[in-house]
C-alpha positions in Angstrom: 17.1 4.7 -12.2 15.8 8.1 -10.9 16.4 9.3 -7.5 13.0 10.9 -7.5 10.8 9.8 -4.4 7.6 8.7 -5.7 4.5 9.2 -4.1 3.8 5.7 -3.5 7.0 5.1 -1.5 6.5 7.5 0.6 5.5 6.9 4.6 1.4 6.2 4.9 1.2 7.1 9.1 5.0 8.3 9.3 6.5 8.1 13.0 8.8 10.9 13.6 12.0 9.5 15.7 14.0 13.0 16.6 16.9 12.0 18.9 15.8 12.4 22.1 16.1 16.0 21.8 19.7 16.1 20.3 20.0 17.7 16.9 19.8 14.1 14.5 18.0 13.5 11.3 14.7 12.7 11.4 13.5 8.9 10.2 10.4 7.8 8.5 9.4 4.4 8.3 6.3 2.5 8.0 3.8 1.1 5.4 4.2 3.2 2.3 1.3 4.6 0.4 1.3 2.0 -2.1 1.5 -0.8 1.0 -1.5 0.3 3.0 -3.3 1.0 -0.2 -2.9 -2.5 -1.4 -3.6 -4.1 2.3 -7.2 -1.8 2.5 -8.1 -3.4 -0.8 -7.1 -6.5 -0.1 -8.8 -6.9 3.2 -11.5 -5.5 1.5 -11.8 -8.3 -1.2 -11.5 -11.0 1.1 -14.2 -9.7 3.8 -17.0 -9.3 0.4 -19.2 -12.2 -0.1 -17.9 -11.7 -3.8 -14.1 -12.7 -3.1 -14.6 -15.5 -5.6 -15.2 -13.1 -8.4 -12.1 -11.4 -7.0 -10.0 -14.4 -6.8 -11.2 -15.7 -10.0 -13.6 -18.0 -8.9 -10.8 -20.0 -6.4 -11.9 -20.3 -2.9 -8.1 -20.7 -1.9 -5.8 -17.6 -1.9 -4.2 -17.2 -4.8 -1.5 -14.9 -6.4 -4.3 -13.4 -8.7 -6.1 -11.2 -5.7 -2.6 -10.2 -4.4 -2.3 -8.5 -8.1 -5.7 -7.0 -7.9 -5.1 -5.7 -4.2 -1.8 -3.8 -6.1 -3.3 -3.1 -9.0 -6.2 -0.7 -7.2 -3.7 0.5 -5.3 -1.6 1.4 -8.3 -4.6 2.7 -9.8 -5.2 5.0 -6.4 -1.9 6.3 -6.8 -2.5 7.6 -10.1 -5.5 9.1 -10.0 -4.2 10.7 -6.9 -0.9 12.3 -9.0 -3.5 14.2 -11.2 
């Protein structure tokens, strides 16, 4: 495995945490890219009077929009690497 950081792990609204003014490493955490990507799809399939042609025609939530919510986001990423 590479130690590269990908763009898509990386820190979507990073919060800075700096010590308290003593000299410390900084932290990021939060959603990553690829997280808040997928969740902004996702909340935008299940709010569109179409989320049965996004879940594949299954009123109840199923594994196949989680994979579509990912898979846009994936396809975000991408583009975005260009």
């Amino acid at each position: 495995m590479s130690n590269e950081i990908k763009n898509a792990n990386l820190p979507a609204s990073p919060i800075e945490i700096n010590g308290f003014g003593h000299y410390a490493p900084e932290v990021f955490s939060g959603l990553t890219k690829r997280e808040m990507f997928a969740m902004h799809a996702m909340q935008s399939m299940l709010s569109s009077k179409y989320v049965n042609d996004f879940n594949a025609g299954d009123a109840d939530l199923n594994i196949d929009l989680c994979a579509k919510a990912v898979g846009y986001a994936d396809a975000l990423l991408k583009e975005l690497e260009k």
